[in-house]
C-alpha positions in Angstrom: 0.0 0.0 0.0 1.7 2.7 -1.3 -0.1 5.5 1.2 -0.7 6.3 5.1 -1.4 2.8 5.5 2.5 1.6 5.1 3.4 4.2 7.4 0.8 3.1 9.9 2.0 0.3 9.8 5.9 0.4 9.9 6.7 4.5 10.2 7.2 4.4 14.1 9.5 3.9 16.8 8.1 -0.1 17.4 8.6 -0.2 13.2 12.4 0.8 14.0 12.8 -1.8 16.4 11.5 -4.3 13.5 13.8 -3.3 10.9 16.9 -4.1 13.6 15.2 -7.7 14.1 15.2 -8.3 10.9 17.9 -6.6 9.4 20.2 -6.9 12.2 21.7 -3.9 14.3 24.8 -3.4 11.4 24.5 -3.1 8.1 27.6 -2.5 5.9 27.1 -0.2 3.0 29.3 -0.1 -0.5 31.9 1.9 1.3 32.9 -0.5 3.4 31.3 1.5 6.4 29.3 -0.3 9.4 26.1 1.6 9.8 23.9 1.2 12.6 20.0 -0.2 11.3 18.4 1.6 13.5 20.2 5.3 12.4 18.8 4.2 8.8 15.5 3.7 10.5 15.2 6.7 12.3 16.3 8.8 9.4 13.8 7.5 7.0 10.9 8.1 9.3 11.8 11.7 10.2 12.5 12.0 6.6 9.2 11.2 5.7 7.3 12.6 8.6 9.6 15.2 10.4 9.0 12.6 13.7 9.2 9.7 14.9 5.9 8.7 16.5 4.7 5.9 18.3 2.4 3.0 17.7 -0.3 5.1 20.1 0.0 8.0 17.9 -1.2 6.2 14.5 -3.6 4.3 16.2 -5.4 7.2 18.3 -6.4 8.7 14.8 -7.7 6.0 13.5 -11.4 6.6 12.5 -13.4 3.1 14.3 -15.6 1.0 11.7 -18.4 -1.5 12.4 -16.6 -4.3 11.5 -13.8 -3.3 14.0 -15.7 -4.0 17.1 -18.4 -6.9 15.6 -18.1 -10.3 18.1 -16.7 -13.1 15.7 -18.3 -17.0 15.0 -16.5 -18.9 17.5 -15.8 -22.4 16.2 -18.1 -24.1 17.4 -20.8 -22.5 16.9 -19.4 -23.3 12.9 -19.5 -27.0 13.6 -22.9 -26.8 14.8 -24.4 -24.9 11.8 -22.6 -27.2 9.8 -24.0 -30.2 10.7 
């Protein structure tokens, strides 16, 4: 999703944290230089949003929809209607 919805979802300090598990806390660029992950991280998000916000702050905006709150099937109450 190339919109808000990426950054929701990864431009935020928990999102920085991510990027080090997965890319490890070094990276070594084409110069030969050891960089830190997170600096990279960090850098891109206040690049692209002049902050780096939290989890809380994306989600406190977000507009609630029906379907968000709506009590699920349990399973087996699926079995039952099945049979």
């Amino acid at each position: 999703m190339a919109d808000f919805r990426h950054r929701a979802m990864r431009h935020h300090a928990e999102g920085i944290f991510m990027c080090e598990k997965l890319f490890g806390a070094t990276i070594q660029n084409s110069d030969d230089r050891v960089v830190p992950v997170r600096f990279i991280g960090e850098r891109h998000v206040l690049e692209d949003l002049g902050r780096i916000p939290s989890v809380q702050d994306w989600l406190s905006n977000l507009e609630p929809e029906a379907w968000m709150s709506r009590v699920g099937v349990k399973p087996e109450a699926m079995l039952q209607e099945s049979s």
